[in-house]
N, C-alpha and C positions, 0 to 999 in steps of 0.2 A: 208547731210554734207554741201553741198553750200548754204542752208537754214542757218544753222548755223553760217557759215564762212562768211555772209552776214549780221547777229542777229550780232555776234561779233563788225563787220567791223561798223554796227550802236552805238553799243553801244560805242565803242570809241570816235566815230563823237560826241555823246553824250556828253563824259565826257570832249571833248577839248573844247565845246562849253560852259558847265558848269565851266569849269574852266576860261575860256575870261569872262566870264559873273559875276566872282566870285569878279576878280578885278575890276569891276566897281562897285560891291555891298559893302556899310560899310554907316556907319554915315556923312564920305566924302565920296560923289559917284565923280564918274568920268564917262565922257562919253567915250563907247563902240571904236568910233570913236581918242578920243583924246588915249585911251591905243595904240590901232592901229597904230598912227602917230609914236607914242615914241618907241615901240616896235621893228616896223620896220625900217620907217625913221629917227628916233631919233630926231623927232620934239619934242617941249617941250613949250606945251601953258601955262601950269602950274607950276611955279615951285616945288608946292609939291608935282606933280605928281612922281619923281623919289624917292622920301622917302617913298612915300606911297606903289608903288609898289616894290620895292628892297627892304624895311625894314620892313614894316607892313606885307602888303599881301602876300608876294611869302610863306613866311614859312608857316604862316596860310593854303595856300593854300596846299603848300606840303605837309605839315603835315596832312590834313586833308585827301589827297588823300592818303596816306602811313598809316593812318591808317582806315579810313574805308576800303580799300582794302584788308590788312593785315588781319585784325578783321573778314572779312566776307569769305576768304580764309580758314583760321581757322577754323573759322567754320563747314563749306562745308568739308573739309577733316575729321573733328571729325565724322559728321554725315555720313559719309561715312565707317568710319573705323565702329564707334559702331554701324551701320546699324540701327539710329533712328534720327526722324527728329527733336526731341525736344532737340537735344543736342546745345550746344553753346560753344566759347573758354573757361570758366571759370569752363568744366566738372572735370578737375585736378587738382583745385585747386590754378590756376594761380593766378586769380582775388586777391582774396583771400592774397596767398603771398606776391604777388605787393603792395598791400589796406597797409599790415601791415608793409611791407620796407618801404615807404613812412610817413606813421605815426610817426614811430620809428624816421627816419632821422628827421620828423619836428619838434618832441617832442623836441628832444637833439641840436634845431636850427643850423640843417646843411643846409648849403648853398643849391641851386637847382641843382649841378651836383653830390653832394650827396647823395640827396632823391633821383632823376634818377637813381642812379647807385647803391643805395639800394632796390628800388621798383625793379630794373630787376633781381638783382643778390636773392632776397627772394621769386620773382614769380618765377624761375628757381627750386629753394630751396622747393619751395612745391611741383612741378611737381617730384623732385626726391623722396620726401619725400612719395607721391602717389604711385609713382612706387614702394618703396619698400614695403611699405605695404603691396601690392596686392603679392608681391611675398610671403612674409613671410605667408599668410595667402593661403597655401599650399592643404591644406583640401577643397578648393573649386573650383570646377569644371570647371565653367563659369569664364573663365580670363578675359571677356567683361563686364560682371555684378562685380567682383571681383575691378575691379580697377575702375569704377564709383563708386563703395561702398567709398573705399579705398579716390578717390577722394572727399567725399564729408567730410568723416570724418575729413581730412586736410585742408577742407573749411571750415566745421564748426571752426575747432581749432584757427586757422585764426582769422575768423569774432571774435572770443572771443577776441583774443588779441586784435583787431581795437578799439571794444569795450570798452577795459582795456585804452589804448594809449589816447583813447579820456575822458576817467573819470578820468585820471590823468593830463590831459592838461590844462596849464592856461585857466581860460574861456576870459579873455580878449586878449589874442593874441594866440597862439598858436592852441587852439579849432578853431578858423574860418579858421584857413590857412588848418587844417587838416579838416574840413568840404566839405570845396572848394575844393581840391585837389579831394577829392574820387568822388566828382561828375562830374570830367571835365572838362577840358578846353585846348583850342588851342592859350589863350590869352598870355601867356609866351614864346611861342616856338621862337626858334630862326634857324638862319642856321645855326650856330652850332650843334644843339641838329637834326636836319635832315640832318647832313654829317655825324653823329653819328649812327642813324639807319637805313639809307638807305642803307648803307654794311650789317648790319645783315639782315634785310628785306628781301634782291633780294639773299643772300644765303639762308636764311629758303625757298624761292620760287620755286628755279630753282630745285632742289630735289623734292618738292613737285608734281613739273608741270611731272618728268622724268615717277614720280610711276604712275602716274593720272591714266593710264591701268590698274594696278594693283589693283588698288581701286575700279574699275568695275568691276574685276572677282569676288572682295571680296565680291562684292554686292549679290552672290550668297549663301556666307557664306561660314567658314573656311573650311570648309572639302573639297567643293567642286571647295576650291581655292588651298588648297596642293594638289589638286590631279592633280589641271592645271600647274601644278611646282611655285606658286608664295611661295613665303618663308614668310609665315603672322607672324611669330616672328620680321623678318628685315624688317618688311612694316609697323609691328605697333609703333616700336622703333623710323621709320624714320619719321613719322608722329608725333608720340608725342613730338620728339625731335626741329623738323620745325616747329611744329605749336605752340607749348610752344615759342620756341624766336621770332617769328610773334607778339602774344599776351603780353608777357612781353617787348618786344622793345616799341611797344605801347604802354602800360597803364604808362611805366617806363618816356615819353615824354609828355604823353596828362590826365593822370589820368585814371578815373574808367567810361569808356565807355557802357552802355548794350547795349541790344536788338540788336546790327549792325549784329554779329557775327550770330545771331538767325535767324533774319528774311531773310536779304538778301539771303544767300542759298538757303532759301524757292522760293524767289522773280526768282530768276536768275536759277534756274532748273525750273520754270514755264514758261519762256522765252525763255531758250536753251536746255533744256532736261536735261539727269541724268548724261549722259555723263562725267566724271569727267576731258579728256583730255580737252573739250571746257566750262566746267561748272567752273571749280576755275580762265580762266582769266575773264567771263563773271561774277563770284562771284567779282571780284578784281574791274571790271569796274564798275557796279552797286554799288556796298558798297563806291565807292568813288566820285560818283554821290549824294547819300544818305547823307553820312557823308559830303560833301560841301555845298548843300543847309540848311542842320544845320545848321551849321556854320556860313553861312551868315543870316539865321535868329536869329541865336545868335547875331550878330554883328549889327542886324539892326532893329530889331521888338521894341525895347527899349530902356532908355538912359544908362540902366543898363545892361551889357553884361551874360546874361543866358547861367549856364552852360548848356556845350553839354549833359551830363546824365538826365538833366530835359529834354530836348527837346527832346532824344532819345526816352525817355521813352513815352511824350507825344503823337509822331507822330508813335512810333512803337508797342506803344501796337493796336489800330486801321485796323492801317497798316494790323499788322498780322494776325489779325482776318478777313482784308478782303482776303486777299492771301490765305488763310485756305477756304473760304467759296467758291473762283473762283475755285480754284484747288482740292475741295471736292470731284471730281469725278474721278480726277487723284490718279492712282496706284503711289505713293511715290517712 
């Protein structure tokens, strides 16, 4: 356990240090030292040091720590509840509804607190639409297999409509904005839109963090978790329900994010163990590590800002295959 709470205590040092490092990273770099001055002693060598960091970078920054953190918490509790490592936030469907909220609002040229609040209130909207499914279809045994079925079918329906939104979309304006959006980006955010989801965020969490035991019995599987009194009806509901507004708070601010949710889990139980009480903050610190050097490789590798879903995709398919081949000898 002090081995852990030691992995923890680093991984933080990690992410503050990634985050000081973040604002001096961008197209204007700024030295490490001149953040420093202004920060603390409120020196000011630069004058456009206080725009860049209060109005550029803090959000970006936020934003990117709220949602790779989120995204790979999500994660981590999915692959915990359905006791498999391939699972990811977008097993119910989430993705999916957000993808097509989003499209909808761009189609019909709604402002951006509209597509937000359309992507979250539709990625919400499939997660129910999941859940019911799996109830209605009554006749099948496996409630675990029953509602990834359930889910995927609501995924699939989904990606049909994205599909539909985007063949009916001006190809001169409207098609690129809804192109761009599903693939990502932290380029729009504001502090507004992160005073917005950082209340949903830290309540989908603190629920999350309370079960985390519970999620370890479950690892044993259901029977032999009713029998240890945990109630796996009101652990799956409290999971689906926190980690659907984790995943839709996200995509509903930043777009269509992959692989964070997937790999990180992987990454951060090969680092702290299975342990789900120290594995979802150790999932939160790492995913927001991960998702901030994105970030600033988005913001810097080019004169053109590449979205985050290319670059995830880039460095996470690799990634994962090497995380798979280190920990090939480890029991999951």
């Amino acid at each position: 356990m002090k081995r852990s709470l030691l992995l923890l205590a680093i991984l933080f040092i990690v992410l503050s240090a990634t985050t000081l490092l973040s604002f001096a990273v961008g197209r204007y770099p700024i030295a490490v030292a001149d953040i420093l001055r202004y920060l603390f002693a409120g020196e000011q060598i630069d004058e456009n040091i206080p725009i860049l960091i209060e109005q550029v970078r803090t959000p970006r920054i936020l934003g990117a720590i709220l949602a790779g953190g989120s995204l790979s918490v999500a994660g981590a509790v999915y692959q915990g509840l359905f006791r498999n490592p391939m699972v990811s936030p977008d097993i119910l469907g989430v993705t999916s509804g957000a993808g097509f909220g989003a499209t909808l609002a761009i189609l019909f040229s709604a402002g951006l607190a509209a597509i937000q609040l359309s992507a979250f209130g539709m990625g919400l909207l499939a997660v129910f639409l999941t859940l019911l499914l799996s109830r209605i279809m009554t006749n099948v045994h496996d409630k675990v297999l029953t509602m990834v079925l359930s889910g995927m079918i609501v995924g699939a329906l989904f990606g049909a409509l994205i599909a539909l939104m985007k063949y009916l979309a001006d190809s001169e304006s409207r098609l690129p904005d809804i192109v761009f959006w599903l693939m990502g980006s932290l380029s729009e955010i504001t502090m507004k839109e992160i005073k917005m989801v950082a209340p949903i965020i830290l309540i989908a969490l603190v629920p999350l963090q309370l079960v985390a035991w519970r999620l370890n019995v479950l690892s044993f599987g259901e029977g032999e978790a009713r029998t240890l009194g945990v109630n796996t009806k009101c652990l799956r509901l409290i999971v689906i329900v926190c980690a659907s507004l984790l995943t839709a708070s996200v995509i509903a601010v930043s777009g269509l994010i992959g692989w964070v949710g997937l790999i990180i889990p992987h990454l951060s139980r090969f680092i702290i163990g299975p342990d789900h009480r120290l594995l979802l903050p150790a999932s939160f610190f790492t995913g927001s590590v991960f998702l901030l050097w994105v970030d600033n490789l988005s913001r810097s590798i080019a004169s053109l800002e590449i979205p985050l879903g290319i670059l995830t995709s880039m460095i996470g398919a690799p990634l994962f295959f090497i995380v798979l081949k280190i920990s090939s000898k480890r029991v999951w």
